[in-house]
C-alpha positions in Angstrom: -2.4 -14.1 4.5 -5.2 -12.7 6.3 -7.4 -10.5 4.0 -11.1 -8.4 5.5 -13.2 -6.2 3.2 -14.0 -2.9 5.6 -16.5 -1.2 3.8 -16.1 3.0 5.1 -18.5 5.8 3.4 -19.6 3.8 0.8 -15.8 2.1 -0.3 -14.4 -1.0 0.0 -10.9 -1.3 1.2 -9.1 -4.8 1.1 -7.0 -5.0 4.3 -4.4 -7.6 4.5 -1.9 -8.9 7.0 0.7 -11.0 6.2 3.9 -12.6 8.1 5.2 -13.5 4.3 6.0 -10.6 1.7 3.4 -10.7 -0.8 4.6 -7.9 -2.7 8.1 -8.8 -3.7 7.9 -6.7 -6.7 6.1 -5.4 -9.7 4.6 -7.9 -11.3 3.4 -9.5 -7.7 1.9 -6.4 -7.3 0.2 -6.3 -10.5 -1.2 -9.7 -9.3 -2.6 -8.8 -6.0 -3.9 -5.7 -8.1 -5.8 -8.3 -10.0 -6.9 -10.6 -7.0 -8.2 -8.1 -5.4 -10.1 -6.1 -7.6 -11.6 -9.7 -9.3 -12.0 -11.6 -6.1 -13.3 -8.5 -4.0 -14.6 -5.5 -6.3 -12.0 -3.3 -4.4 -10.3 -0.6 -5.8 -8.3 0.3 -2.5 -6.5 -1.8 -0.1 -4.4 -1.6 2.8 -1.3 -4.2 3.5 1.0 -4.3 6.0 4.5 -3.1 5.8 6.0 -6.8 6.7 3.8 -7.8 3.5 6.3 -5.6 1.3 9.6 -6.7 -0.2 12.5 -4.4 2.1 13.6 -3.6 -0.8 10.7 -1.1 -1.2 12.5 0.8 1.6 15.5 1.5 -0.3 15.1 3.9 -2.9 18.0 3.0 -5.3 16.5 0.0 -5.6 13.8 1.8 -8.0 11.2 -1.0 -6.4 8.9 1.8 -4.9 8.7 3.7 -7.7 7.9 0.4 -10.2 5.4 -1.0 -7.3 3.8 2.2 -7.0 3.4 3.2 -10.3 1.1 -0.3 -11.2 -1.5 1.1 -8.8 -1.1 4.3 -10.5 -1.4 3.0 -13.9 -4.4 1.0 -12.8 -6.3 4.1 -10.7 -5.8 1.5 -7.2 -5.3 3.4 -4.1 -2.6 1.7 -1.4 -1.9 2.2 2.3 1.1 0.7 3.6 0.6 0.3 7.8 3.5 0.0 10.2 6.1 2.5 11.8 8.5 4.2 9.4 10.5 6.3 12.2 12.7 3.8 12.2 14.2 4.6 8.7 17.5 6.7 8.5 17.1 7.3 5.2 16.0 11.6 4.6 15.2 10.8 0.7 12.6 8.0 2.1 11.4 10.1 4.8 10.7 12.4 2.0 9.4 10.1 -0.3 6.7 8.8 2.6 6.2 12.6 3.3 5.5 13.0 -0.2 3.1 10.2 -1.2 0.9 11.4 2.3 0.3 14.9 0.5 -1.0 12.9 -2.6 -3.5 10.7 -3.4 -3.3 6.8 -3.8 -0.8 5.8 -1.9 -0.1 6.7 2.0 2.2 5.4 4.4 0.1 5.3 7.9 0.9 3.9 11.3 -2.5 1.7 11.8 -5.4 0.3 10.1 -7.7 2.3 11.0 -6.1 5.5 9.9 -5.4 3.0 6.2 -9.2 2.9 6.1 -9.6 6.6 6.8 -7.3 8.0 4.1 -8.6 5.5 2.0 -11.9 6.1 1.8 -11.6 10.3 1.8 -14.0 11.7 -0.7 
């Protein structure tokens, strides 16, 4: 795991890359939650999708929903980078759609656009 603090109109925003899958599930998430607010006094971070159980991906698992909900429940913000086009799946396409119109967590295609929609004011 690779892990930079990129600090962007006053934030800090965690980015990580990793070839394993750190986020396997909800209490994994709840852990990097921790780490990363402990560790680095970030309250946002920005993970790649590879990083994220594939499970995530498909909705009746209810993974996405359990996962996103810890940053929720803990005011985090999360941006997942990678390409999503490649998902057949309409609900998920909505679901992405969805959590972009929001507020803490966005799906985005690079790191730079992560950092962007996570530091909005």
């Amino acid at each position: 795991m690779q892990k930079r603090i990129i600090q962007s109109n006053g934030i800090a925003v965690a980015v990580i890359y990793s070839h394993e899958i750190i986020i396997a599930d909800a209490q994994s998430a709840l852990d990097l939650i921790a780490d990363i607010d402990y560790n680095d006094n970030c309250q946002r971070m920005a993970i790649n999708k590879g990083a994220v159980t594939p499970d995530f991906f498909k909705l009746g698992t209810g993974m996405a929903g359990e996962i996103l909900q810890k940053f929720a429940n803990y005011s985090k913000k999360i941006a997942i980078i990678g390409d999503f086009s490649g998902y057949a799946s309409q609900s998920l396409k909505d679901f992405i759609y969805e959590c972009n119109r929001g507020n803490f967590a966005f799906f985005v295609p690079d790191e730079q656009t992560a950092v962007e929609r996570l530091t909005e004011r």
